[in-house]
N, C-alpha and C positions, 0 to 999 in steps of 0.2 A: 504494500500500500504506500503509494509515494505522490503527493500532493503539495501542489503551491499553496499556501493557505497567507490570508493576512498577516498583519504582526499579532491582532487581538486575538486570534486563536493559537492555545495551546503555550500561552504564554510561559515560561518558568525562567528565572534565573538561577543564577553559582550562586551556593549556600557555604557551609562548611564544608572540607575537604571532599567528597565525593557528592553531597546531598547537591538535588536542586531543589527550588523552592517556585511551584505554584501558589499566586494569590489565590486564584478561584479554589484551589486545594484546603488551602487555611479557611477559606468561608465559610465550604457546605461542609466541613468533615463532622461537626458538631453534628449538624441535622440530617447527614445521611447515615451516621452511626447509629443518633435516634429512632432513623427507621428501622435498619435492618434490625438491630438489636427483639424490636419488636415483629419479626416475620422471617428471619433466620433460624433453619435450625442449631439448636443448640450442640451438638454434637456433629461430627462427619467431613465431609471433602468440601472445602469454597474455591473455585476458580473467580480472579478478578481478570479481568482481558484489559489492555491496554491499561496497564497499571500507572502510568506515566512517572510521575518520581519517586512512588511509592510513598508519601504522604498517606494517602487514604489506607494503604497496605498495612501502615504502621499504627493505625487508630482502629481498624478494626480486628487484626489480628489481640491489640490489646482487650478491645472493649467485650470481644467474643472469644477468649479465649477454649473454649471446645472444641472449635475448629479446626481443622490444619488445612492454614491455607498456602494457595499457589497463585505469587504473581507473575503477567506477564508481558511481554513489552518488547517490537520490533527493533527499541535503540539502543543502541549502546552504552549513552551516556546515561539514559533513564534508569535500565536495567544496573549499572552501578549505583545511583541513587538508592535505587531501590536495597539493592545491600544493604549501602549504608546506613539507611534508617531502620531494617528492620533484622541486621546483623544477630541482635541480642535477643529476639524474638523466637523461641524453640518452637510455635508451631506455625512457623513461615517459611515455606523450604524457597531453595533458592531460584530468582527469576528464571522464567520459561525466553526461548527467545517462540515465540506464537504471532503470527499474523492473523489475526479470528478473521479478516475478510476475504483468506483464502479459503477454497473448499478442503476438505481432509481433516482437521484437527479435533472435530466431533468424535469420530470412532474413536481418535489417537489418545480421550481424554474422555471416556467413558467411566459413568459412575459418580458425577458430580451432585452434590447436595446442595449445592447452594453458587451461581454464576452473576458478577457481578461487573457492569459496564458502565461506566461515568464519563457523561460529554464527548461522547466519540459520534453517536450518529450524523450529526450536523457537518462534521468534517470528512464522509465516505459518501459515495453514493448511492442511489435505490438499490441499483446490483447488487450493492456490493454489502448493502443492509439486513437483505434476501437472505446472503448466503449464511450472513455472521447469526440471523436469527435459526436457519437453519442445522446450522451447524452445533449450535449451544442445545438444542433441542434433542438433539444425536446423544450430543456429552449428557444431559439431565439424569439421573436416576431417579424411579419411581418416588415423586411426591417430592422431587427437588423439584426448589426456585429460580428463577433469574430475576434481575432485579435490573432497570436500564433505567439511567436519572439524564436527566440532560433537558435542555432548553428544545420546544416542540411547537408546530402548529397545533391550535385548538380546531379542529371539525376545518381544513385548511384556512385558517387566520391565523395570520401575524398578529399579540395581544397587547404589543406594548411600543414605543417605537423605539425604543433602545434596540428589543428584536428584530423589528426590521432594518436597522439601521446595520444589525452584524450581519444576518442574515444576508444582507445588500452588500455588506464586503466580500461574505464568503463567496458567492454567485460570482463576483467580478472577478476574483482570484481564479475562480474553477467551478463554471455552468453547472457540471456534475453534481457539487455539494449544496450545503445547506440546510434551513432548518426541514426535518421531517414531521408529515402529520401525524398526528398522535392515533388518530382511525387506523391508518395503511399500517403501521407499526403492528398495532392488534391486531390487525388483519392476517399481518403473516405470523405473529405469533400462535392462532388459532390454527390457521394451515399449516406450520408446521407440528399440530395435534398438540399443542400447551392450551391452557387454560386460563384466561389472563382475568383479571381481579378489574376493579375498575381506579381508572387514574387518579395518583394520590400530589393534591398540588404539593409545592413544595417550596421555599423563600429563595427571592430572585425571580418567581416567573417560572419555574422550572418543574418539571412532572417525573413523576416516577411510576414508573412500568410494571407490573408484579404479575408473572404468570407461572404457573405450574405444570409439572409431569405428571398427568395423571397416573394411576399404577396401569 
């Protein structure tokens, strides 16, 4: 997956020696730990996909300790990130390198209780959204979650202008991307046989996704 994208996406700077640091990471980690915390299982296997600096890796591996989780991440520099903030962490094995919007890595990561996507959809495309819900669908085990947070069209609208003002960077940088509707999402989640909950808002403007593996 390799994409022009603006500056305002996917922002992180140099932190302490290997860390990088996402602002949008420091914002939502409080209220997306709040959620999972509340519809995670307690116990079993969590894949996160595009883990990015591991920030989020390192607040829910703490806040859910039952878990043993796997992050993972196409970059280099993330994927060290990601070490370094969750080094000390005994149920955080070490970064995957995984592109979720290639096909194949479903079967390869079968058995998953619990998959977790943060602000990726808006920067891949329809295709390519297909395949990632596809594919997580594959990895789920019976009465595993996935959980997809990120910035969405409502019923196709744009709800804020902030959103359409990023949404209008991303399209410029690359037709492909952008924000997705929060329907077509559910849509394929259902096609690919999950069970999706209904959209839970979330601070900022932001929606979170909750669907299930049936047994």
């Amino acid at each position: 997956m390799t994409r022009r994208l603006p500056p305002t996406a996917s922002v992180a700077t140099s932190g302490e020696g290997a860390r990088m640091v996402a602002p949008a990471a420091e914002r939502n980690s409080d209220a997306i730990c709040d959620l999972l915390v509340g519809v995670a299982p307690s116990t079993g296997r969590a894949l996160e996909l595009a883990s990015g600096t591991g920030q989020h890796m390192a607040a829910f591996a703490t806040r859910m300790p039952g878990l043993h989780w796997q992050p993972s991440e196409v970059e280099d520099d993330r994927r060290a990130s990601i070490e370094a903030y969750c080094s000390a962490l005994a149920n955080v094995a070490p970064a995957l390198h995984l592109d979720a919007t290639r096909p194949g890595w479903g079967k390869a990561h079968v058995g998953q209780d619990l998959i977790v996507l943060i602000n990726l959809l808006h920067l891949i495309s329809a295709d390519e959204v297909a395949c990632l819900i596809g594919e997580a669908a594959q990895a789920l085990a019976p009465h595993g979650r996935m959980l997809i947070y990120g910035p969405f069209m409502r019923d196709g609208v744009l709800t804020s202008a902030g959103d359409q003002r990023f949404h209008d960077s991303l399209t410029r940088s690359d037709p492909a991307i952008g924000y997705k509707n929060d329907r077509d999402v559910l849509a394929l989640m259902i096609a690919a046989g999950l069970v999706p909950a209904d959209p839970i808002d979330m601070p900022a403007n932001n929606l979170a996704l909750l669907a299930e593996q049936p047994a």
